[in-house]
C-alpha positions in Angstrom: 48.2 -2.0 -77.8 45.1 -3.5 -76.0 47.5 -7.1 -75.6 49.9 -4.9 -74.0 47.8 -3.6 -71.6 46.1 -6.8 -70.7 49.8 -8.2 -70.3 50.5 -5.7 -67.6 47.9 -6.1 -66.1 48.3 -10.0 -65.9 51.9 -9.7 -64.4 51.0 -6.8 -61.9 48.2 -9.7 -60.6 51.0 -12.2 -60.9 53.6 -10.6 -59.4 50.9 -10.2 -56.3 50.1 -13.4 -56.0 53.8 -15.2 -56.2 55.0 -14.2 -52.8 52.4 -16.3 -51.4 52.8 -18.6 -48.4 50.6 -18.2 -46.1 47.4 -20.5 -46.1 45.2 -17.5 -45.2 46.1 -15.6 -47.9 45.5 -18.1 -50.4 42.0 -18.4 -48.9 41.4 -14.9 -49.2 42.6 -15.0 -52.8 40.0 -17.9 -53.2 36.9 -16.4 -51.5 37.8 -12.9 -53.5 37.5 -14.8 -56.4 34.0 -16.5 -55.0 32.5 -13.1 -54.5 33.6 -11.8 -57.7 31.6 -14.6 -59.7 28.6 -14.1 -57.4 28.9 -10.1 -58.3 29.3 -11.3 -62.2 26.4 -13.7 -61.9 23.6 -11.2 -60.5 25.4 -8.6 -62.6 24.3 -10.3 -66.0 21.2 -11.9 -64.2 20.0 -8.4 -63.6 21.5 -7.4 -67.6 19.1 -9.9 -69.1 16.2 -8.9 -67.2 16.3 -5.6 -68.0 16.9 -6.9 -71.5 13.8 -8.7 -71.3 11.6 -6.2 -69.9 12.7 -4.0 -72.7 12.3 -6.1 -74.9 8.6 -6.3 -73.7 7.3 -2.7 -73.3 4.7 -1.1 -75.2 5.3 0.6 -78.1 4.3 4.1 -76.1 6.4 3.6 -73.5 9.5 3.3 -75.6 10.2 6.5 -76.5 9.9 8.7 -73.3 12.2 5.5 -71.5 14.5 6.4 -74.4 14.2 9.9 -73.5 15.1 9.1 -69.7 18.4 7.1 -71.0 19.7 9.9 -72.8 19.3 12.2 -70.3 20.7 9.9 -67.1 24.1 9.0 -70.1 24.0 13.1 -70.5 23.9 14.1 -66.7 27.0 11.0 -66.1 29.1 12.0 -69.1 28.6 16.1 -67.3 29.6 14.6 -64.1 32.4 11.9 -64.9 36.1 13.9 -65.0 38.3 12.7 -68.3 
């Protein structure tokens, strides 16, 4: 099931992308691409530093943090539609 999907979604991109001809486009393809590693990179940059910061906290801050994740993953799981 999850092949599948990740089929589709593979020729949906690829069906996108074979009309190409213009040298712009494939430049915009290119720095869309760029962008989307930078994105990636700070993404996990920030990931790990949180990590580590967590990783680091005092045993008495721990729990009321915990406390604050629950409640922010309660209040999106309220607001997010199915």
């Amino acid at each position: 099931m999850g092949v599948q999907a990740l089929y589709d979604v593979l020729t949906h991109i690829w069906r996108g992308l074979s009309p190409l001809s213009n040298a712009s486009q494939v430049l915009a393809w290119i720095g869309i691409a760029l962008i989307a590693i930078v994105v990636l990179y700070y993404l996990m940059l920030g990931i790990v530093k949180l990590l580590k910061i967590f990783w680091r906290m005092n045993i008495k801050y721990l729990g009321p943090v915990l406390l604050m994740l629950g409640l922010i993953l309660i209040v999106l799981a309220v607001i997010i539609p199915v």
